[in-house]
C-alpha positions, 0 to 999 in steps of 0.5 A, spaced: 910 101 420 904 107 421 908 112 425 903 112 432 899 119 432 902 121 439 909 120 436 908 125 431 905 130 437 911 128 440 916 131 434 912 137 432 913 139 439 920 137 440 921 142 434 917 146 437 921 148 444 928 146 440 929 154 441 927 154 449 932 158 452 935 160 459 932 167 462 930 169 469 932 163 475 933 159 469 940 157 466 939 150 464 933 147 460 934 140 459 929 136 452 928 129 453 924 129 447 932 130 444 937 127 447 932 122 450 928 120 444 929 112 444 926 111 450 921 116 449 918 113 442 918 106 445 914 109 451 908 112 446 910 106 441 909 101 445 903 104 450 900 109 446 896 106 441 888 106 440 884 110 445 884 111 451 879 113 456 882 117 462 889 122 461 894 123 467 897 130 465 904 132 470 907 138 470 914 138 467 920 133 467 923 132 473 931 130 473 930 125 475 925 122 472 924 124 465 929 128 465 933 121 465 929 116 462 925 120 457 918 117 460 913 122 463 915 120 471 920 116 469 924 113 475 928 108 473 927 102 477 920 103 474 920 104 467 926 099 466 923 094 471 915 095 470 914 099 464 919 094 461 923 099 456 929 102 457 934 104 451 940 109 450 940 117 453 946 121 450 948 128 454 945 135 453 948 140 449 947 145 455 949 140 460 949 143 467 956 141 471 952 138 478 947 136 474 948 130 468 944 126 464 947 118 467 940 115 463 938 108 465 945 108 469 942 113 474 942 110 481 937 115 484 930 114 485 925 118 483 920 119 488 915 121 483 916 116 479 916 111 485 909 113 488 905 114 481 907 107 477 907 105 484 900 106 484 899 104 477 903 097 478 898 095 484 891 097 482 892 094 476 897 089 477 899 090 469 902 095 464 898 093 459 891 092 463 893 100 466 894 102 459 888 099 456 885 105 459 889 110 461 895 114 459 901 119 461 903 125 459 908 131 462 904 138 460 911 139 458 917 135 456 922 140 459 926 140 466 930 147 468 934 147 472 938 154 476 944 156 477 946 151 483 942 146 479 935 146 483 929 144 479 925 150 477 917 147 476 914 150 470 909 154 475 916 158 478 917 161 471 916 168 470 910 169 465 913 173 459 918 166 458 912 161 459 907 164 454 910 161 448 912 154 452 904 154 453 902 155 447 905 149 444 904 146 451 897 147 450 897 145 442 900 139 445 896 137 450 890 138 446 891 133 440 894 128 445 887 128 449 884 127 441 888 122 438 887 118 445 879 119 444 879 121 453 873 122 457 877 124 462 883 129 464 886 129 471 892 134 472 896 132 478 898 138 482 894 145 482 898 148 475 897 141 471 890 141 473 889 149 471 891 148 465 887 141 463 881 145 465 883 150 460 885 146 454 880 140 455 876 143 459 870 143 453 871 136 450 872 132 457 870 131 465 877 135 468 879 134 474 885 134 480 889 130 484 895 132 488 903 131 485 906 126 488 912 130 488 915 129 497 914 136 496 907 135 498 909 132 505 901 132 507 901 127 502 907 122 502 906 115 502 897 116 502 899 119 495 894 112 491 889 114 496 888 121 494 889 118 487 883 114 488 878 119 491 880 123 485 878 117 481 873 117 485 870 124 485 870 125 477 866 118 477 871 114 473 870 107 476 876 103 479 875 096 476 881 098 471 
């Protein structure tokens, strides 16, 4: 079988920030591009063949969604359920005690997850009819974590640790979005949508749409209406 393009990004950049180390706030870092690479294969094995017309671009893993599942927001009731893809998780090396890695045996939902598939499964009724014209993909597959076991967003990091981080991130972004053939980027959350206007910003339509992350309380459950009128604005049609 020819390996897909996004499988070998996906290895360079696992490579890549095989070394990430702790620093500053953070005392954990979590690579599901590691200890989570079945399921993760299986995600760009499965839906990122072949082009596709617009890219969703998240910030980083969060722990309950990719962190656990090794798929971008990856609650698991929805990529096991929806998505149909499930396969085993081993432990981090650097597990953090209040924090760890249970898999697709995680009982906690990720609200992330929940609200972006969530909208996916409803406008387009079908992975496979969502995929054909869209993909997802995290900015970075990492998920830092602090000494209580906060979530620490990639934004929160001091900037001398992010500089190499983005670099490869950057690289990442900027071949995915080539071997996908996009013509537009949205970033869900104002960091995610800096950085796609910055890499992609020459080559592709680029916009934003809020994180539906429950941090953003004014979004909450009107998350799919803020992500049509972002669809909207950037003049990509919904008839999926």
């Amino acid at each position: 079988m020819i390996t897909a393009p996004l499988i070998s990004i996906a290895q360079r950049l696992r490579d890549e920030l095989a070394t990430s180390r702790r620093g500053g706030a953070v005392c954990h870092v979590y690579n599901p591009l590691v200890y989570a690479w079945a399921p993760h294969r299986a995600y760009l094995d499965r839906f990122g063949r072949g082009e596709h017309d617009v890219l969703i671009v998240g910030m980083n893993a969060g722990y309950f969604g990719m962190a656990q599942t090794g798929v971008p927001f990856g609650d698991v009731v929805m990529v096991r359920d929806w998505l149909g893809i499930e396969g085993r998780v081993l432990r981090p090396n650097d597990e953090h005690p209040k924090r760890p890695i249970d898999g697709f045996a995680c009982r906690r939902r990720e609200v992330s997850g929940q609200r972006l598939w969530g909208w996916a499964r409803d406008a387009f009724g079908t992975p496979e009819r969502f995929f054909a014209r869209y993909f997802v993909v995290n900015y970075c597959p990492l998920c830092f974590l602090g000494e209580t076991g906060a979530n620490l967003a990639l934004d929160k990091l001091p900037a001398a640790s992010r500089e190499r981080l983005e670099n490869a991130c950057d690289r990442a972004l900027h071949a995915v979005a080539t071997a996908l053939n996009v013509r537009y980027a949205i970033g869900l959350g104002n960091f995610a949508a800096r950085r796609v206007a910055a890499v992609l910003g020459n080559q592709v339509v680029c916009g934003g749409a809020p994180h539906p992350s429950p941090a953003n309380a004014s979004t909450g459950p009107h998350w799919a209406r803020e992500m049509e009128r972002a669809r909207a604005a950037m003049g990509i049609d919904s008839d999926g």
